[in-house]
N, C-alpha and C positions, 0 to 999 in steps of 0.2 A: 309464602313463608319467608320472614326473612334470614337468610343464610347469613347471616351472621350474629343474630341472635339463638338461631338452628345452634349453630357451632359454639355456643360458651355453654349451653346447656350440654349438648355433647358432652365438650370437656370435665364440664358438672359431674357427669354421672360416670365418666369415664375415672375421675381422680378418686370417686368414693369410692368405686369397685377397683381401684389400686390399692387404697389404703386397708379394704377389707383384706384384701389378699396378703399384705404386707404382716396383716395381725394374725392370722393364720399361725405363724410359727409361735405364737406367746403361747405361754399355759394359762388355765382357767384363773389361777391367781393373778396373772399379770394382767390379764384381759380385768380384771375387777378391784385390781388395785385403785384403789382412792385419788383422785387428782382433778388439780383445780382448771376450770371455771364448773364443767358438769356433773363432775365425779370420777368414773374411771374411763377407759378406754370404751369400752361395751355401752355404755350411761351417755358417750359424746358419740357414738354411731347411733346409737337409736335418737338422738335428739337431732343428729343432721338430716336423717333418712327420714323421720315422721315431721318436721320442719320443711323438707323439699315436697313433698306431698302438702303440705297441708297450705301451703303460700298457691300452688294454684286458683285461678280464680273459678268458683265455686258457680258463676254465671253462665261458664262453660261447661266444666268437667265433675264430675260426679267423684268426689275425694274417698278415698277407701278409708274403710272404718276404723283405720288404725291412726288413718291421720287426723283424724279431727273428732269433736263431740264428745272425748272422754279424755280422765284424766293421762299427763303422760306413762304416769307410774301405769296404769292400768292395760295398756299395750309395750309393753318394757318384756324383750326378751333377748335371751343372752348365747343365740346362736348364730353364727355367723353366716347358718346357710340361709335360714327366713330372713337376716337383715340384707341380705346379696342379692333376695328372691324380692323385697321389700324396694331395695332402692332401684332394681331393674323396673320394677311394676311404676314406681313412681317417674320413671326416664322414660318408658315409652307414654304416659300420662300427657309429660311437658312435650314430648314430638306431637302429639295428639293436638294439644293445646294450640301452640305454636303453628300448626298447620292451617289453622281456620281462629286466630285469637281474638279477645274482645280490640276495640278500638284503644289507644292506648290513653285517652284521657277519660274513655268510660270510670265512672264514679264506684268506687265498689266500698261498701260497708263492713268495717273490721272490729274486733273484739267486740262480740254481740252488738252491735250496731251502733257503739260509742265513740269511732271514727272510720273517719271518710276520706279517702284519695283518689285518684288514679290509680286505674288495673296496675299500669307501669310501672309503680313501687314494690308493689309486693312479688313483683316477678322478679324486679334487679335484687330487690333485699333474699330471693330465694340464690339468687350466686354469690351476693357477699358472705350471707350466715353459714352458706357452706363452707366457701372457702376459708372464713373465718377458724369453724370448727375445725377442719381439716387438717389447719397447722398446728393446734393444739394436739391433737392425734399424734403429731408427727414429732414435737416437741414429746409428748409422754414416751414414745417410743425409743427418741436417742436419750434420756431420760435411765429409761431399762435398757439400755446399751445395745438397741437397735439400730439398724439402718432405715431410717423411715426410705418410702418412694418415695421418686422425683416425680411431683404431682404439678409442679409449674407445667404452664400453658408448654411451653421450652418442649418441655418433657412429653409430651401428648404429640404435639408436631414431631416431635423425631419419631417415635412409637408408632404414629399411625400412618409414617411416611408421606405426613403433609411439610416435611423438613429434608433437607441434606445436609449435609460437609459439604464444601465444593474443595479446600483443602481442610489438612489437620488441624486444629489450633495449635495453639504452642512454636 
């Protein structure tokens, strides 16, 4: 496995289950208030968390039914403990994955069989659209005059004490 591809997935799963936790203190309106690019708060976790599931490559791992083959609207739920239960399921998937993965210029067939790349693409694009989504999250949040998480990579290394101070800043 490469450990360093191991470790941005980590990070992956580790920043969406910060920012679930972060959303925790909204009420039910704020969680569904309206907001652009996906809609609201709850509309951009379900779309990061069934996005990371469903970018796995399919040559390997057996995608749960929530992430793929139907519409998104039609797996769309507005509870933060099945999307925490959801994006855990989808994180041990990618260690799964990750441990035994396809070759990275294996060919793999995307939107019903009307393009074709490398495995490799649809893996990296599953950490850019997260991390994409995630700042959106994060801007909706100081937005409703929250403190979003510190979900940079920064912020992971101190947290999991793969970081120190050696002095203060400042």
């Amino acid at each position: 496995m490469d450990p360093y591809l191991k470790e941005a997935f980590t990070h992956n799963a580790w920043a969406t289950k910060r920012l679930i936790a972060a959303c925790r203190d909204l009420t039910p309106e704020q969680l569904r208030m309206p907001g652009p690019p996906i809609g609201s708060i709850l509309a951009t976790l379900n779309h990061i968390i069934r996005a990371d599931a469903h970018y796995l490559p399919e040559a390997k791992i057996k995608r749960p039914d929530w992430a793929h083959g139907v519409p998104e609207e039609a797996v769309y739920v507005d509870d933060l403990d099945v999307l925490e239960a959801r994006a855990e399921g989808a994180a041990r998937l990618w260690e799964r994955y990750l441990a035994d993965p396809l070759d990275p210029d294996h060919l793999v067939l995307l939107d019903e069989g009307t393009y074709e790349c490398p495995v490799i693409i649809p893996v990296i694009q599953a950490l850019h659209h997260g991390s994409i989504h995630r700042e959106q999250v994060c801007a909706m949040l100081t937005a409703l005059g929250h403190e979003p998480p510190d979900i940079q990579p920064w912020g992971y290394a101190d947290e999991t004490g793969r970081s120190r101070w050696l002095t203060q800043p400042g």
